[in-house]
C-alpha positions, -999 to +999 in steps of 0.1 A: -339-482-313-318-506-292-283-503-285-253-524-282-227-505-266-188-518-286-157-520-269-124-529-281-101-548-253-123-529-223-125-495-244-158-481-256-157-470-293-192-465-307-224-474-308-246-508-326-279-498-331-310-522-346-343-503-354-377-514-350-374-528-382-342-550-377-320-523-396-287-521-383-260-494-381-222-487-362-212-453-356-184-445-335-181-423-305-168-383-311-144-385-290-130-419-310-099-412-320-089-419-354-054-432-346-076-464-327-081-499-334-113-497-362-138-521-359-133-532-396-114-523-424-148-515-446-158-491-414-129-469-415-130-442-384-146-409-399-162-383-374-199-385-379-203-414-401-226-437-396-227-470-413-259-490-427-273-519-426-252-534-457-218-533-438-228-538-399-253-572-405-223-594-424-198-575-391-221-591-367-228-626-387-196-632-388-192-631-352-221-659-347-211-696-360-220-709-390-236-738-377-274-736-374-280-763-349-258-737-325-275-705-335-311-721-327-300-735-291-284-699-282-318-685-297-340-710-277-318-701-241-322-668-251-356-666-261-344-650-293-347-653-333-314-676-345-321-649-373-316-615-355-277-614-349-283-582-328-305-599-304-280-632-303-247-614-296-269-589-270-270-624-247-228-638-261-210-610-276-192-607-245-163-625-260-162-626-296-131-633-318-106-608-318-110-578-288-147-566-293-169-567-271-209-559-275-226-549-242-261-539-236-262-502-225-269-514-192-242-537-183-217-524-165-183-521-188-161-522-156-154-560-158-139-553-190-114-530-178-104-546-144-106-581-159-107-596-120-106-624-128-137-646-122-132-675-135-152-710-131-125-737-127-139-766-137-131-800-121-116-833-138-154-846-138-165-812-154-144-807-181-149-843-191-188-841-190-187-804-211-168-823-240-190-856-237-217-829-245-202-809-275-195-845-289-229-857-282-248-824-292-234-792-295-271-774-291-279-794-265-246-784-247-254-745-256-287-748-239-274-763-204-248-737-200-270-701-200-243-686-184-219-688-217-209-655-232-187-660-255-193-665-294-171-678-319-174-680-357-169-714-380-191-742-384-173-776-363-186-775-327-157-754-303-155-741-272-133-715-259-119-715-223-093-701-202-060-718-192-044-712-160-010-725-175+008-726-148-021-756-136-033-765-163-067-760-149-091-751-177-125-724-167-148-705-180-150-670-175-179-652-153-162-617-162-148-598-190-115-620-188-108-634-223-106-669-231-074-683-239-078-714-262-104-726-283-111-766-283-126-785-309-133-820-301-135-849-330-169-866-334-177-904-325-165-914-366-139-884-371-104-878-365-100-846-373-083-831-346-051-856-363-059-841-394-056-803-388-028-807-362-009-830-390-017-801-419-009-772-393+025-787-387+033-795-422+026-755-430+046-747-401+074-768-410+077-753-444+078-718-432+044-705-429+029-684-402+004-708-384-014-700-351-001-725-325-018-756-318-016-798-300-040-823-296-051-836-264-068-867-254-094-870-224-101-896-195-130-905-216-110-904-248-121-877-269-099-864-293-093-829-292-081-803-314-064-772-292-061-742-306-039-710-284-060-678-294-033-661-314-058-626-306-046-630-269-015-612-260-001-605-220+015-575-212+051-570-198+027-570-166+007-602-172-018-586-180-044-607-207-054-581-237-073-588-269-066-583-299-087-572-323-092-591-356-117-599-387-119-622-412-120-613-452-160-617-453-164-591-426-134-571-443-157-572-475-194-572-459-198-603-471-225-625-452-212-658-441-231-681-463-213-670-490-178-675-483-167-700-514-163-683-541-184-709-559-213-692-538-207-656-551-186-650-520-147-632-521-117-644-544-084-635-547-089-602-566-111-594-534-086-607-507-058-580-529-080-553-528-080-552-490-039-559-484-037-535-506-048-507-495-029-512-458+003-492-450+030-494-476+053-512-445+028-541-444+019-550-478+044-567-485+049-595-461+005-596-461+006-600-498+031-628-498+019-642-463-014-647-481+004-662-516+026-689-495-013-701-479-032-701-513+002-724-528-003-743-494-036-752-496-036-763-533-006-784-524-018-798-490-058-801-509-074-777-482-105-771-497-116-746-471-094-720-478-125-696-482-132-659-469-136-668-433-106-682-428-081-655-440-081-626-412-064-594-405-051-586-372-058-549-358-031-544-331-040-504-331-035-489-363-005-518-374-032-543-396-016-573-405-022-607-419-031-634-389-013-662-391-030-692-405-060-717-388-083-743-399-059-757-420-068-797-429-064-820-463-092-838-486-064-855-498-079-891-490-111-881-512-093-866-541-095-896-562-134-901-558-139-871-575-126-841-584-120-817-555-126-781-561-107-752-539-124-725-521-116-698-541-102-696-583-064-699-587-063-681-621-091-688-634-094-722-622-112-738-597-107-779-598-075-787-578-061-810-608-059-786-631-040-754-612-004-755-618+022-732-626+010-709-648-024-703-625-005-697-596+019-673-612-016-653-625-030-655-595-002-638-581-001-607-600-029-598-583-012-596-553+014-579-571+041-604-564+069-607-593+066-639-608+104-647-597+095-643-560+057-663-567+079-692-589+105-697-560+074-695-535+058-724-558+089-742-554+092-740-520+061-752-512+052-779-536+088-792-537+086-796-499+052-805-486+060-845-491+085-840-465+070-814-443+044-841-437+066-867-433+083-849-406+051-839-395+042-870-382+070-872-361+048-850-339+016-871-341+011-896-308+002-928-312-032-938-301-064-956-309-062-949-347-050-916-349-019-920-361-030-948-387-052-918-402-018-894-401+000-918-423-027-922-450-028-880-451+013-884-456+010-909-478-015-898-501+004-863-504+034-882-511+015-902-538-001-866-554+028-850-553+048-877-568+018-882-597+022-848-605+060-843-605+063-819-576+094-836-566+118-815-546+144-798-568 
């Protein structure tokens, strides 16, 4: 057997194990108390359990990215099989998303409890040559830097640093310290970085619960989507904590590679069946949370409003719904052909044809009335001309970028206008 020791914001809780045969299971430690931060919601925290292969492998996928190219460059610095998430997150599971941590037995956990504090500040010249090489190639980028321990789900090429914010100087850790931002820089034909900061801020100005975000651009003029790592939190003290989180696949041991629907991954029905069952003082605002981003992302065309990118938050016992991310709009290419969402909206897949009525069904299953869903419907349609309107308000002007901005605001005005979502 080998062994992955877990922790959960510098606390040990249990115990990864991989047999000979690459069979995977989680217990947690005895003295673990039930009243903790769970690892998942589908590994609950009962003395003596031990859970199989089934549940743990999707746990630990979901902490790798999605992209191959990346998981065969960590593999090759690593010596490793892209294919063995055990052996990969062994070598980066030092800072995953949310507050675990996996740490071979022999690796000293104190780092993660002092957090001291060593932290690679990288120069002007530094910073600009990492992003030349996620933009150039993200593998090749993984395989210079075989000091990198962090990992982070999705499948766009990211990197997550710290932020000394009152510098601006951006590192990377050499300790247990948590990264503070993830950055996610455009390709050479791309932009975007324009289009997820324009959709985030339309959500936001209608209401919803979005992680914060900007845009930067570099000396060498990369665009650059920022992202502040809504699972970072500091202390009355200053102190930087995690905080734990998962994503609906890993709530529903659910591999990765099937996170559309349309691949026999998670749909609504699925995403109720977890809010659920929280505490009776959160359903509520997770249920309706979750309704106001399914309305959102018909009405704003995100078509990647899958599994992965619906999570729960695990301050302690308190689950909750984390605010939204990876929010962007195939508005532009809705006319070429029809454009499918991620997961079914009463029964019905193809954007064109979800109105009303599928909303309002797809609703019940998050028990919502149909008085709250209608005004929710309302709200949202009515309004998202305007919110990305004012949205780009908020958009710089540079080489392009705002160009693309106003063809994502136009052609939302022109949808919504086409299908008589007209503010009432």
């Amino acid at each position: 057997m080998s062994e992955l020791i877990a922790y959960i914001d510098g606390h040990r809780i249990g115990v990864v194990e991989q047999s000979r045969g690459g069979q995977l299971t989680f217990r947690y430690d005895d003295d673990y108390s039930p009243a903790s931060t769970p690892l998942s919601v589908a590994m609950p925290i009962v003395a003596g359990a031990v859970y199989k292969h089934r549940i743990v492998a999707p746990f630990l996928q979901g902490l790798l990215p999605d992209n191959n190219e990346t998981l065969e460059a960590i593999a090759r610095n690593h010596h490793t099989s892209a294919r063995n998430p055990f052996a990969l997150l062994r070598h980066v599971g030092e800072d995953t998303a949310g507050a675990l941590q996996l740490l071979p037995p022999e690796e000293p956990a104190s780092d993660a409890e002092q957090q001291i504090g060593d932290i690679e500040y990288l120069s002007d010249d530094d910073f600009e040559e990492l992003i030349d090489g996620i933009v150039a190639d993200a593998g090749a980028w993984q395989r210079r830097r075989d000091d990198i321990r962090w990992s982070l789900a999705g499948a766009q090429p990211k990197v997550a640093l710290y932020r000394d914010d009152d510098t601006g100087r951006w590192g990377l850790p050499r300790d247990a310290t948590p990264t503070t931002y993830i950055l996610k820089p455009a390709g050479a034909d791309s932009r975007h970085d324009v289009n997820e900061f324009l959709t985030m801020r339309a959500a936001r100005y209608l209401g919803l619960n979005v992680a914060d975000h900007d845009v930067m651009r570099t000396q060498r003029g990369h665009h650059v989507f920022v992202s502040h790592r809504y699972d970072r939190v500091r202390d009355e003290g200053g102190r930087l904590h995690r905080v734990h989180q998962e994503d609906f696949a890993q709530a529903l041991s659910v591999d990765p590679t099937r996170k559309y629907q349309a691949d026999g991954g998670p749909g609504v029905a699925d995403f109720a069946r977890v809010l659920l069952s929280l505490a009776p003082s959160v359903v509520r605002d997770a249920t309706e949370q979750l309704f106001e981003g399914l309305v959102f992302s018909i009405a704003s065309v995100n078509t990647d409003a899958h599994a992965k990118n619906y999570s729960l938050l695990h301050p302690g016992r308190r689950t909750r719904l984390a605010p939204l991310y990876d929010l962007g709009s195939n508005v532009l290419y809705s006319g070429a052909q029809p454009v499918e969402s991620a997961v079914n909206i009463g029964g019905q897949r193809r954007m064109n044809r979800i109105g009303t009525a599928e909303l309002v069904r797809c609703a019940r299953l998050l028990r919502i009335d149909e008085a709250t869903a209608t005004a929710t419907i309302d709200r949202i349609r009515g309004g998202v001309a305007a919110a990305f309107a004012t949205a780009l308000g908020d958009v710089r002007a540079d080489d392009g970028g705002r160009a693309h901005a106003v063809e994502i605001a136009n052609g939302i005005a022109a949808m919504t206008a086409e299908r008589g979502w007209a503010a009432g």
